[in-house]
C-alpha positions in Angstrom: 9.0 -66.5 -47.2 12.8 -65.9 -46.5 15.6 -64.1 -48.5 17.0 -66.8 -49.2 17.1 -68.7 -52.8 17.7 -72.4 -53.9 19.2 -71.9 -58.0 19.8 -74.8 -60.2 23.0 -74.3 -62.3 24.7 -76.5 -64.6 28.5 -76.0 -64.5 29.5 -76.0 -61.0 30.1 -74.2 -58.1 32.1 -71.4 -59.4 29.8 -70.5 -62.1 27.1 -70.7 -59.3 29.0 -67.7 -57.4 29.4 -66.1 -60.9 25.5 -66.6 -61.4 24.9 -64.9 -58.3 27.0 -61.6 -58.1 25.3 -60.6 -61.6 21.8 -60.7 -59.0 23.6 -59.2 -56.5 22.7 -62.6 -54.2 25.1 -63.6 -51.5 26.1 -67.1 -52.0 25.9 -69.5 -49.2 26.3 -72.7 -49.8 26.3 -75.4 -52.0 23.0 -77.9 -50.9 23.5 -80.5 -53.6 24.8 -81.7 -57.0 23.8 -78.0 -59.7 21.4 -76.6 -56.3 22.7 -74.0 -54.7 21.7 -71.7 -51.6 22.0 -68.1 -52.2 20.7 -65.1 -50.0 18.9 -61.1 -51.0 20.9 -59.2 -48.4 18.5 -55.9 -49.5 15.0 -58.0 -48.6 13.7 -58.4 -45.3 14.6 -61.8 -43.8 10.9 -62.7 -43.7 7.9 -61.8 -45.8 4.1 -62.8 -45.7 4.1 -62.8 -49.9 7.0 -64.0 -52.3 8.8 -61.5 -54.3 7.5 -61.5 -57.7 9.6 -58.7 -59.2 12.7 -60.6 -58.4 11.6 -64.5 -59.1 10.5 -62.3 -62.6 14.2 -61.2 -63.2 15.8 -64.9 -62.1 13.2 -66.8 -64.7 15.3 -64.5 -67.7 18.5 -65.8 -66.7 19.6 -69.1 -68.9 22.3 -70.3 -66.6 19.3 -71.1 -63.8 17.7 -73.8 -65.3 14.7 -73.9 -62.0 14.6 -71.7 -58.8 12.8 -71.5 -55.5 12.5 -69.3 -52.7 13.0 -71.1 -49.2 9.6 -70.9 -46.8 10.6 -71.2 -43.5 8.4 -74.0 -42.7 7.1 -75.6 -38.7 8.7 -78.8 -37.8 8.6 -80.4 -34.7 10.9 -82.9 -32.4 8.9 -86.6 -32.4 10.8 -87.8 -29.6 9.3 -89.4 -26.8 11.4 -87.4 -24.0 9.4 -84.4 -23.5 10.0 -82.9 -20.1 8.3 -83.9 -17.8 7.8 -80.5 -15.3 8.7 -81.5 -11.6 8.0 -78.4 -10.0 5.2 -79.2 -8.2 3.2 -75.6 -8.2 2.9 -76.3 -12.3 -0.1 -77.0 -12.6 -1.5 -73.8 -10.3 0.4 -71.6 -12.9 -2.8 -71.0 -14.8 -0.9 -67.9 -16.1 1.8 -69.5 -17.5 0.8 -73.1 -18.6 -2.0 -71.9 -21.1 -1.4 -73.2 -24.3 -4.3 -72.5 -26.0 -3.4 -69.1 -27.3 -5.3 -67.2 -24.8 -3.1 -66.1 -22.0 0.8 -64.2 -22.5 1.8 -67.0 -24.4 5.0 -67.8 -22.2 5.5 -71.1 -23.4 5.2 -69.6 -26.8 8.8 -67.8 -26.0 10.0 -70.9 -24.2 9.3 -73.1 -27.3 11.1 -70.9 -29.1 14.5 -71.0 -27.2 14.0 -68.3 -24.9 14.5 -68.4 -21.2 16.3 -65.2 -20.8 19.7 -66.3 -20.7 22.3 -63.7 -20.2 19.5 -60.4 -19.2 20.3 -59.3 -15.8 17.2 -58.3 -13.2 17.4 -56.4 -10.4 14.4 -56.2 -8.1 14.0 -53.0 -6.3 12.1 -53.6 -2.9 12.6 -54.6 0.5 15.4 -57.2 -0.4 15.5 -61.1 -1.9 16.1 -64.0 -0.2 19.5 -64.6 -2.1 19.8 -68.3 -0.8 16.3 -69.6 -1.7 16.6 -72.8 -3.1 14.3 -71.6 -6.0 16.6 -68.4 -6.7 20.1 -69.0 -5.6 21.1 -71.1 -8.8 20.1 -67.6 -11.1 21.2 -65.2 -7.4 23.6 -62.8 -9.1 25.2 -60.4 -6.9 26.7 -58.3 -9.0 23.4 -56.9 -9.8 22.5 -56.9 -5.9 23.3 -54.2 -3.2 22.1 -53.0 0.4 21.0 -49.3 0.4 19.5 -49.4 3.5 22.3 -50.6 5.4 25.0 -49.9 2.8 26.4 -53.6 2.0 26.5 -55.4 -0.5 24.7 -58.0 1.0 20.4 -57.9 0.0 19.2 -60.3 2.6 15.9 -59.7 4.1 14.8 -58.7 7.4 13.3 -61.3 9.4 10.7 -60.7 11.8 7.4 -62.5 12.8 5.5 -60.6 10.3 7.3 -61.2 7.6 6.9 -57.9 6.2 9.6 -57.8 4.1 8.6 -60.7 1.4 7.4 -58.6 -1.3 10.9 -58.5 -2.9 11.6 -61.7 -2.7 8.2 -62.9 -4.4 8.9 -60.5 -7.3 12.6 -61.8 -7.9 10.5 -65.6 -8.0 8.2 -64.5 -10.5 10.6 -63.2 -12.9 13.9 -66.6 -12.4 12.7 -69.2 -10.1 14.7 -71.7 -11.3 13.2 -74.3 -14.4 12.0 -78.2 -13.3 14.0 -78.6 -9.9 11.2 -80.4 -7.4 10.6 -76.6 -6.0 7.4 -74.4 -6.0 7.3 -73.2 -9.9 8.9 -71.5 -12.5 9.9 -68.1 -13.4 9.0 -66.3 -16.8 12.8 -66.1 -17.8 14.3 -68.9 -15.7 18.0 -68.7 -17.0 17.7 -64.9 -16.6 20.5 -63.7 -13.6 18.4 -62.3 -10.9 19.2 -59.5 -8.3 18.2 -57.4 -5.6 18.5 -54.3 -4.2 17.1 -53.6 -0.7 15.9 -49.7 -0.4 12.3 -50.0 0.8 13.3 -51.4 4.4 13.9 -47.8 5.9 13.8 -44.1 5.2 13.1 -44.0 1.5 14.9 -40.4 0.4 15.5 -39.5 -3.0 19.2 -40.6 -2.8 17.9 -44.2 -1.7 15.5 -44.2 -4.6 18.2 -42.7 -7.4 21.3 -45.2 -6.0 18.7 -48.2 -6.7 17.8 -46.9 -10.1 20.9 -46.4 -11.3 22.8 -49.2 -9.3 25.6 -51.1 -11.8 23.3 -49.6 -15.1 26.2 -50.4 -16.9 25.4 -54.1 -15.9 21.6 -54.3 -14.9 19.5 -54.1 -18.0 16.0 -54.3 -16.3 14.8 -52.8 -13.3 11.4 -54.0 -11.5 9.8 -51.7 -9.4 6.5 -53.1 -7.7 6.1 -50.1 -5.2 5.6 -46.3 -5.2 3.7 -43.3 -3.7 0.9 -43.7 -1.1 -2.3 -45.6 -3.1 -4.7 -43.4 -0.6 -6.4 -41.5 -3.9 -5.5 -38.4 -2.6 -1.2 -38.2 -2.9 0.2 -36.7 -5.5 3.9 -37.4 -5.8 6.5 -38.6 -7.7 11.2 -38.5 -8.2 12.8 -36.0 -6.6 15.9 -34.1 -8.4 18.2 -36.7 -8.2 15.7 -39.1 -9.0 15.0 -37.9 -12.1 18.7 -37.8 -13.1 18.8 -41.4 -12.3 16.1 -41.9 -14.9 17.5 -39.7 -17.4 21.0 -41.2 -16.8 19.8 -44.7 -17.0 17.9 -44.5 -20.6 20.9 -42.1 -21.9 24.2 -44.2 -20.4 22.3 -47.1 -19.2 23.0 -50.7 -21.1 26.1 -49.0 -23.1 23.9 -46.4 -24.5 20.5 -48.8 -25.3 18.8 -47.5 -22.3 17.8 -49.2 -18.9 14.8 -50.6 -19.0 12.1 -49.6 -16.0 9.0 -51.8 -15.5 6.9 -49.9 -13.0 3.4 -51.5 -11.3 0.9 -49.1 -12.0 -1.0 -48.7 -8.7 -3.7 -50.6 -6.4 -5.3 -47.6 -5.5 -8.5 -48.4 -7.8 -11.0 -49.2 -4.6 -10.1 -45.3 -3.1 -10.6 -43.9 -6.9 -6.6 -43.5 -7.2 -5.4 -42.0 -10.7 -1.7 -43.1 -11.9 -1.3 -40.0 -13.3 -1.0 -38.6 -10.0 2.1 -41.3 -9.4 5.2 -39.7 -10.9 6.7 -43.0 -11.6 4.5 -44.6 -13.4 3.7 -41.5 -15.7 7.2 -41.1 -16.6 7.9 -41.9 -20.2 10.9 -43.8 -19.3 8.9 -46.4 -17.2 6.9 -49.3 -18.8 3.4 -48.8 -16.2 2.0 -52.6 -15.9 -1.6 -52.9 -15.0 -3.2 -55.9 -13.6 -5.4 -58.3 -15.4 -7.7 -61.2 -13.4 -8.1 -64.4 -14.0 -10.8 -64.1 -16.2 -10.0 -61.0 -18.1 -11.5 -59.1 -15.7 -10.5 -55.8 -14.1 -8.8 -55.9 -10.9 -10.6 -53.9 -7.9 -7.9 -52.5 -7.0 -7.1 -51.3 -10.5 -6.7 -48.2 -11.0 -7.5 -46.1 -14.1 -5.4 -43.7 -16.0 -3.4 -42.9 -19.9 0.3 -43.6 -18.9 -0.4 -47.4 -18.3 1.3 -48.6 -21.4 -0.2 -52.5 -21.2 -0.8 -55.4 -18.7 -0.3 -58.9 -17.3 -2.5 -61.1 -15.3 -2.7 -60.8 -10.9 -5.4 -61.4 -8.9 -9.2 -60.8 -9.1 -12.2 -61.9 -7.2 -12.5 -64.3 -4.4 -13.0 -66.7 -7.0 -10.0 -66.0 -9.4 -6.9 -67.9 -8.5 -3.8 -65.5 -7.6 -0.2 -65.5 -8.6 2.1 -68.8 -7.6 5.8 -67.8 -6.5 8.8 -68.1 -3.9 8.0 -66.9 -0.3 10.5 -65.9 2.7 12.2 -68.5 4.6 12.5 -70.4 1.6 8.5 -71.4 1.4 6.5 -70.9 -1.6 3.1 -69.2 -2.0 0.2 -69.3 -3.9 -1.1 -65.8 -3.3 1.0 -63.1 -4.5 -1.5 -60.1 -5.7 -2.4 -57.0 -7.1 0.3 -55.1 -9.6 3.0 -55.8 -7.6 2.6 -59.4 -9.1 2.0 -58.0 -12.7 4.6 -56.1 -13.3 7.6 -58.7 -12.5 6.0 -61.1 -15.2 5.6 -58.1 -17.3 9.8 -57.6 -16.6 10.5 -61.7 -17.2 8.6 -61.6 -20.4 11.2 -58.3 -21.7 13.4 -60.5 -20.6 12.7 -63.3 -23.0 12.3 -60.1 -25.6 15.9 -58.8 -25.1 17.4 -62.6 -25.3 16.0 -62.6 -28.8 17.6 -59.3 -29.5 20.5 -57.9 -27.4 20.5 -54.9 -29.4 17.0 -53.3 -28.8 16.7 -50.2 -26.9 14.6 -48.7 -24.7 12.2 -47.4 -27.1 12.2 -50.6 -29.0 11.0 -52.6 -26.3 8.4 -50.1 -25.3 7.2 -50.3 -29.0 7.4 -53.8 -29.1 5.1 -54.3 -26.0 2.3 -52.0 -27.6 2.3 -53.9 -30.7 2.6 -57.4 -29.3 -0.5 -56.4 -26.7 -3.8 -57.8 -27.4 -7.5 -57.0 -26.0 -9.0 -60.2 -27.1 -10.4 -62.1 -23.7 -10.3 -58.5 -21.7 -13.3 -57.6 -20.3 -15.2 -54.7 -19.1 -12.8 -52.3 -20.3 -13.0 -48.8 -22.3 -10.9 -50.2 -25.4 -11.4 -47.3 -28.2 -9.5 -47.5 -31.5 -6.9 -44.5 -31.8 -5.9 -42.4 -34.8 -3.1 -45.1 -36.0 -5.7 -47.9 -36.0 -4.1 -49.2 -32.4 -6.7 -50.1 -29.6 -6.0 -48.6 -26.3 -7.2 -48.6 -23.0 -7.3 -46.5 -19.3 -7.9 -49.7 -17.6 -5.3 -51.9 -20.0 -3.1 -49.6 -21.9 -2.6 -51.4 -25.3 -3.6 -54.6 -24.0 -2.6 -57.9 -22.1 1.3 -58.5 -22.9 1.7 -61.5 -25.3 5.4 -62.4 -24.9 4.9 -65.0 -28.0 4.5 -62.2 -30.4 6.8 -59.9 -28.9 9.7 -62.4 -29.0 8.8 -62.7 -32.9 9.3 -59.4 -33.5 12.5 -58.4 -31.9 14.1 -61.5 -33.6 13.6 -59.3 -36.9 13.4 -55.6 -35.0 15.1 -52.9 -36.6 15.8 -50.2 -34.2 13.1 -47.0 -34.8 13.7 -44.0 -35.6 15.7 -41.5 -32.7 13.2 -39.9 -30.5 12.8 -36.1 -31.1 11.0 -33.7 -28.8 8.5 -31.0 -29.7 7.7 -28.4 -27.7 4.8 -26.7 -28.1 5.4 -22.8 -26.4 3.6 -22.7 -23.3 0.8 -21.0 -22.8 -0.5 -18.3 -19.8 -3.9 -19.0 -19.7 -5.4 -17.8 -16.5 -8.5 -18.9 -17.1 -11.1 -19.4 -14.3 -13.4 -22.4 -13.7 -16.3 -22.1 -11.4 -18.3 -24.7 -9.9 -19.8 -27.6 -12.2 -18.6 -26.0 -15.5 -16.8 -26.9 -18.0 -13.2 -25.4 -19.4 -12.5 -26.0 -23.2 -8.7 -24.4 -25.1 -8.0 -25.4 -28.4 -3.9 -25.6 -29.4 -3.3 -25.5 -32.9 0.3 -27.0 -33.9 2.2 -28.0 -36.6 4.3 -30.5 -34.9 7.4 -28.4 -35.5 7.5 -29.2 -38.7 10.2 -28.3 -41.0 12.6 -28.0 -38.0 15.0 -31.0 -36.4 12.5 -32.0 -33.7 9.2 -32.3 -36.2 7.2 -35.1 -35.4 5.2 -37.0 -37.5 4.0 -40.4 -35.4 3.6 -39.8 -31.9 5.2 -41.9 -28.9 4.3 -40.2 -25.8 2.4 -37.0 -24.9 3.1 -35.0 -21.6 0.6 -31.9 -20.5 2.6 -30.3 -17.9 -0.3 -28.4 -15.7 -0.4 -25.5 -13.1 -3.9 -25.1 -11.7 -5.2 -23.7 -8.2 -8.3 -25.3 -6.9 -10.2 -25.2 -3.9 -10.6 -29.0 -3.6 -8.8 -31.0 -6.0 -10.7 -34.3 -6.2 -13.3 -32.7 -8.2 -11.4 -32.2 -11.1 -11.0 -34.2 -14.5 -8.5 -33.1 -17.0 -9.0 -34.8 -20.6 -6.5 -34.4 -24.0 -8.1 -34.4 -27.4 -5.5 -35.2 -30.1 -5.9 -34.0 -33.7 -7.2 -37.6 -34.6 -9.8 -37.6 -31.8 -8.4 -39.5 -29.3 -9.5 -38.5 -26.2 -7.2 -39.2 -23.0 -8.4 -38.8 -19.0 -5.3 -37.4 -18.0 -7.3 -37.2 -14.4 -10.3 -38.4 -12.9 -12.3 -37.4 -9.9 -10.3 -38.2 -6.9 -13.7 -38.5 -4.4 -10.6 -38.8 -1.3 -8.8 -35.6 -2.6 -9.8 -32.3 -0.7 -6.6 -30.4 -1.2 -6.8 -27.3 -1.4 -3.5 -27.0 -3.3 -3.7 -27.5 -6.9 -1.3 -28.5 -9.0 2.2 -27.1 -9.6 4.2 -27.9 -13.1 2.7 -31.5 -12.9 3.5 -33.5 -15.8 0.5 -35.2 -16.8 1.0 -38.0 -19.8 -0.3 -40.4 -22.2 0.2 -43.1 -24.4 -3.5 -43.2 -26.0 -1.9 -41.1 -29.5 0.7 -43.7 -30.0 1.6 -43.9 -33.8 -1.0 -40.6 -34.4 -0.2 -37.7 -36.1 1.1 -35.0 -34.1 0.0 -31.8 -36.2 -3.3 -30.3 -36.1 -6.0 -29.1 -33.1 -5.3 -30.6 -29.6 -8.2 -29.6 -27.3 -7.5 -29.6 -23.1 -11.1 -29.8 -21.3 -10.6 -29.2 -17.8 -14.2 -30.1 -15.9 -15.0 -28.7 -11.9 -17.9 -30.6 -10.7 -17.4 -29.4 -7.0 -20.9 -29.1 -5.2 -20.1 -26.2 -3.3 -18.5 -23.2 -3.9 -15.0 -24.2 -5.2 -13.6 -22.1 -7.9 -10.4 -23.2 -9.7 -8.0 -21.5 -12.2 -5.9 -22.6 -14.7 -2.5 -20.6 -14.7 -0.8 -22.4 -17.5 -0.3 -25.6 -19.4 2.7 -26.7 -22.1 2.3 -29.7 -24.4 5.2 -31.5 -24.8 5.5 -34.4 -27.7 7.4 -37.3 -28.2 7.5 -39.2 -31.1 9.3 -39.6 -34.5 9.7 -38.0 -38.1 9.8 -41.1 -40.1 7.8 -43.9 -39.8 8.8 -46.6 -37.1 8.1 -49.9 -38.9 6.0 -50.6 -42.0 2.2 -51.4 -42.4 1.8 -54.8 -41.3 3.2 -53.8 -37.9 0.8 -50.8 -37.7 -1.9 -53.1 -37.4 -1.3 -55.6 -35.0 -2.4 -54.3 -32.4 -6.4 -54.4 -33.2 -7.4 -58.1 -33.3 -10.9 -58.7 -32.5 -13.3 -56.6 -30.7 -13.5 -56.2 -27.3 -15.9 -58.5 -25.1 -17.7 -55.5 -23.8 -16.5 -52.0 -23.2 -17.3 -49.0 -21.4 -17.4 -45.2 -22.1 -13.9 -43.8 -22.6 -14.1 -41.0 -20.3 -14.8 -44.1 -17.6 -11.4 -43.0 -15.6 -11.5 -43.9 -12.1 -11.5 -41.4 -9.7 -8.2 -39.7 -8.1 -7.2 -37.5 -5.7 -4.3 -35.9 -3.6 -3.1 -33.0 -0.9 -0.5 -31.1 -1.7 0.7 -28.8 -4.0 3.8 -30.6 -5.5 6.3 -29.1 -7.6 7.4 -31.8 -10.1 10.8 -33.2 -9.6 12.1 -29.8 -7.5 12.7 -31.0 -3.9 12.7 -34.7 -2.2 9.7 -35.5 -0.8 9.1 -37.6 2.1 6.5 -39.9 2.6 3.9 -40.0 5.3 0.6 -41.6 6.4 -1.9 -42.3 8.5 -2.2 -45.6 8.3 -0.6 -48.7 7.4 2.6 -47.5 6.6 5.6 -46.1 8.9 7.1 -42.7 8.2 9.5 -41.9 5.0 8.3 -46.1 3.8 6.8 -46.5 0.7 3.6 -48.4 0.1 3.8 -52.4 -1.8 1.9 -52.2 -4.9 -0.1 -55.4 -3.1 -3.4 -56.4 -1.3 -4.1 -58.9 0.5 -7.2 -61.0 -0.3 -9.0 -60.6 3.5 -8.3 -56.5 1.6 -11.3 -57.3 -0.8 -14.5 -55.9 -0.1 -15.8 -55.6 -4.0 -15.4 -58.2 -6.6 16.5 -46.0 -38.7 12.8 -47.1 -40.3 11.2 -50.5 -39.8 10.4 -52.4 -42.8 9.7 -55.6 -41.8 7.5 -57.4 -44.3 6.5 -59.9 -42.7 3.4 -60.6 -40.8 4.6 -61.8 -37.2 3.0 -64.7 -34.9 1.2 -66.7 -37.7 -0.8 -68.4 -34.6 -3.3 -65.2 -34.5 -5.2 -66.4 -37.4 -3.9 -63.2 -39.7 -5.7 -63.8 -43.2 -5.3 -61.6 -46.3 -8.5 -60.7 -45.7 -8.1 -59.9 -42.4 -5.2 -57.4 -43.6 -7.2 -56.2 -46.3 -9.8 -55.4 -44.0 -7.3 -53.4 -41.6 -5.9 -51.5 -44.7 -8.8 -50.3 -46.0 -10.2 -49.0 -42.4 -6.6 -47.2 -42.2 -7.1 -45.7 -45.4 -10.7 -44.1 -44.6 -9.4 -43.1 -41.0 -6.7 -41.4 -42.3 -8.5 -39.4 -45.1 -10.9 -38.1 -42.1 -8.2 -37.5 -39.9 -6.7 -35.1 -42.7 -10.4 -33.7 -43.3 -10.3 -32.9 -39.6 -7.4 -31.8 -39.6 -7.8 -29.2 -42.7 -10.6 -28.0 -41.2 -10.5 -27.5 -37.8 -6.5 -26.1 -38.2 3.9 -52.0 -5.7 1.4 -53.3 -6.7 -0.2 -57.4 -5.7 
């Protein structure tokens, strides 16, 4: 249903408009001899029921002699001049081309009108081959720029290993250019695409804060496919100026809306890697993509951890097909892997999200990924339902990205609720942890309540940690929530002997999205060294994110939990994780080094190579979004009365226990 009316009314047109400013309507139009079309500007533009209170008051009014609200109905073209695709890689695009309601629903979007017309990419990597003849028609240099060699010019640098393709496959991913007789498509074809060529050289923390903040004014989404070592034993993340690049970017960045970072999440998941232990990916500013296989599978390389926020399909198995997009000297490929290929699909399909709204920011489109993710076809995964009825995940975050319903809701989004910050004081704990036992603290809060920064539903949650610890990679970190939720904010990091601890290191999670933020939140810090290997906690500080009024209304709460998950695993299932240094968050620039693979001061591609493989403002929208799912009142029903028992334990509880492919 739509806020619009069709009103019968003998008399003419003027005594139509008369008719409708005693109902406070809008008139619109005239549609035909005594019909006219008249609009609710106070009811939501769509709505899964008609309004019955308001067709009650029109029925009393003897100058409308019959009424009807307008259903926005499904029509289709029957012409005969579909397009027929010519780019000959098509077909491969198993990712893309699904129309069967499975995969991200791209061609959902598409259908819909949105190629990303008029959002401006800039790829972050080792350059793009502006003159491609898949990517030069979209090529926008305004959102391009050398840092390595300061020029304006991103070109690549050739050589006979053609090491330096990465960026280039990302920018195809996101704009290769729509039905020209060349390779395939890209997610948001009419998007203008750039680059920015920082990962060919010395990678300082000037390098990495000019390329996130590089024309913000202009570039509204940044993909970054690359990051800290994936060895399962670094633990690294922004240096000072760094972190003002982020913090400048989602304050000044889009005219105030916020820049938009789309970060890979890691391919450290074979060497028991943690993202947690990335300082990119953990940020709250950063979307964190994971990668998804062919067949719902996860990735071996995947690695596990609470600040992934959802994902998007990459490379599996030997027998999963990879990810189809342009290549260096103008070839395309059919291989592009790991999360370095998930996260530029992830950044076309904002794309699409942010043509059907130019006004979201940065927190909208982080909201409208969580509830436009969806767990149905993921497998072997540790799905658990949170405190706000949303399913979650350390392998998946909220799910696999479904662009179809994401564009839906931004057409109607209405921007959340400003973000507030709570603090909770921090707390000297000094608490010792010998071998194989087991640390427990309980944090009783009230979510600042009754003060400008209370929180009632959560967004993000950061544990900032300082812990000593004779080897590192035996320790696992875990957040309770007042609902129950339990986060691994670390796994066991089998490659992490450091000796060195951790030093103000923010850890952080998405798992308590939409929970409350009063009540008990529980740390459990777990030692399961072997041999004589004390730790100590020296102190921890919760900080919360989140909202005092509700976001959106209840049948937005619930989309995120569709059907159950194929199979799951227990949630404590993080993989492994390790590092070796003490690292003081976001102090001093750090530099990056390693014994293999990679030069000094380069950062590691969020990619491996198959031959790699050795192991297989308040919402109120009423209006139930993406009628494709199947959604039945019973079905919302169902959800409703689940929310209500959850909540009524919850306040039970609550009283009583006060680069990556």
């Amino acid at each position: 249903y739509t806020n619009e009316w069709v009103i019968e009314v003998k008399g003419g047109e003027e005594t139509a408009k008369e008719v409708a400013r005693e109902h406070h309507l809008v008139y619109i139009d005239k549609v035909m001899d005594d019909f006219y079309l008249v609009k609710h500007r106070r009811l939501s533009k769509r709505s899964i029921k008609s309004t019955y209170k308001f067709n009650r008051e029109l029925s009393t009014d003897s100058h409308i002699t019959w009424f009807q609200q307008q259903v926005a109905k499904v029509r289709v073209k029957r012409d005969t001049n579909r397009v027929l695709l010519t780019d000959p890689k098509w077909p491969r695009m198993w990712y893309m081309n699904q129309e069967n309601g499975n995969g991200m629903n791209i061609m959902v979007a598409w259908k819909r009108g949105y190629t990303g017309r008029n959002v401006v990419v800039s790829i972050l990597d080792d350059g793009i081959e502006k003159d491609h003849p898949d990517l030069k028609k979209n090529y926008d240099p305004e959102a391009s720029y050398d840092v390595n060699d300061h020029d304006p010019d991103p070109q690549p640098r050739y050589d006979n290993t053609n090491e330096n393709k990465h960026g280039t496959r990302c920018a195809g991913e996101v704009a290769a250019q729509f039905n020209n007789s060349l390779c395939g498509i890209g997610v948001a074809y009419n998007a203008r695409i750039g680059g920015v060529r920082m990962l060919d050289g010395d990678v300082t923390d000037a390098v990495e804060a000019k390329s996130l903040s590089w024309k913000s004014d202009y570039v509204q989404i940044y993909s970054a496919s690359w990051g800290p070592d994936d060895d399962g034993k670094t633990v690294d993340g922004p240096g000072p100026i760094t972190a003002k690049a982020f913090e400048d970017g989602i304050l000044k960045g889009r005219n105030g809306l916020g820049s938009i970072f789309v970060w890979a999440s890691g391919n450290g998941g074979q060497l028991g890697d943690d993202c947690n232990c990335d300082g990119y990916t953990n940020l709250i500013y950063t979307l964190s993509i994971s990668g998804v296989s062919e067949n719902g599978n996860v990735p071996w390389y995947s690695e596990a951890c609470s600040s992934a926020l959802a994902s998007a399909y990459s490379s599996g198995n030997s027998s999963e097909r990879q990810i189809v997009t342009t290549d260096l000297n103008k070839q395309c490929t059919e291989n592009h892997t790991g999360t370095s290929a998930s996260a530029p699909l992830a950044v076309g399909m904002i794309a699409l999200t942010m043509e059907a709204n130019t006004q979201l920011t940065w927190r909208d489109v982080q909201h409208i990924v969580v509830l436009g993710a969806k767990r149905s076809n993921l497998v072997d995964a540790d799905f658990k339902l949170n405190g706000a009825n949303k399913y979650v995940s350390h392998r998946f975050g909220f799910g696999l990205m479904d662009v179809g319903r994401m564009v839906e809701l931004a057409e109607n989004w209405t921007r959340v609720p400003a973000q507030r910050k709570c603090v909770v004081p921090r707390t000297i704990s000094q608490k010792g942890l010998s071998v194989n036992s087991k640390l427990n603290i309980s944090l009783t809060h009230n979510g600042c309540l009754d003060t400008e920064d209370e929180i009632n539903y959560l967004e993000h949650v950061q544990v900032i940690i300082s812990l000593a610890s004779q080897k590192r990679g035996e320790l696992e970190i875990f957040l309770i929530s007042p609902s129950g939720t339990k986060s691994t904010l670390l796994g066991k990091r089998p490659n992490d002997f450091s000796t060195d601890g951790f030093l103000n290191w923010t850890f952080m999670t998405t798992h308590c999205w939409g929970e409350t933020a009063a009540g008990t939140w529980k740390l459990e810090i777990r030692n399961s060294a072997s041999l004589v290997s004390p730790s100590r906690l020296l102190r921890w500080t919760l900080v919360l994110y989140g909202t005092k009024k509700e976001p959106y209304s209840a049948p937005l709460q619930h989309l995120n939990p569709q059907r159950p998950p194929l199979s799951s695993v227990s949630s404590s299932s993080a993989s492994s994780l390790s590092s070796s240094s003490i690292y003081k968050h976001s102090l001093f620039p750090y530099h990056y080094s390693h014994s293999h693979q990679h030069s000094l001061h380069h950062l590691p591609h969020r990619h491996h190579q198959h031959h790699q493989q050795q192991h297989n403002n308040i919402q109120k929208i009423d209006f139930m979004p993406y009628s494709s799912l199947g959604w039945s009142l019973s079905h919302f029903v169902g959800h409703f009365v689940l929310t209500l028992i959850n909540t009524l334990k919850n306040l039970n509880n609550i009283n009583i226990s006060m680069f990556f492919s």
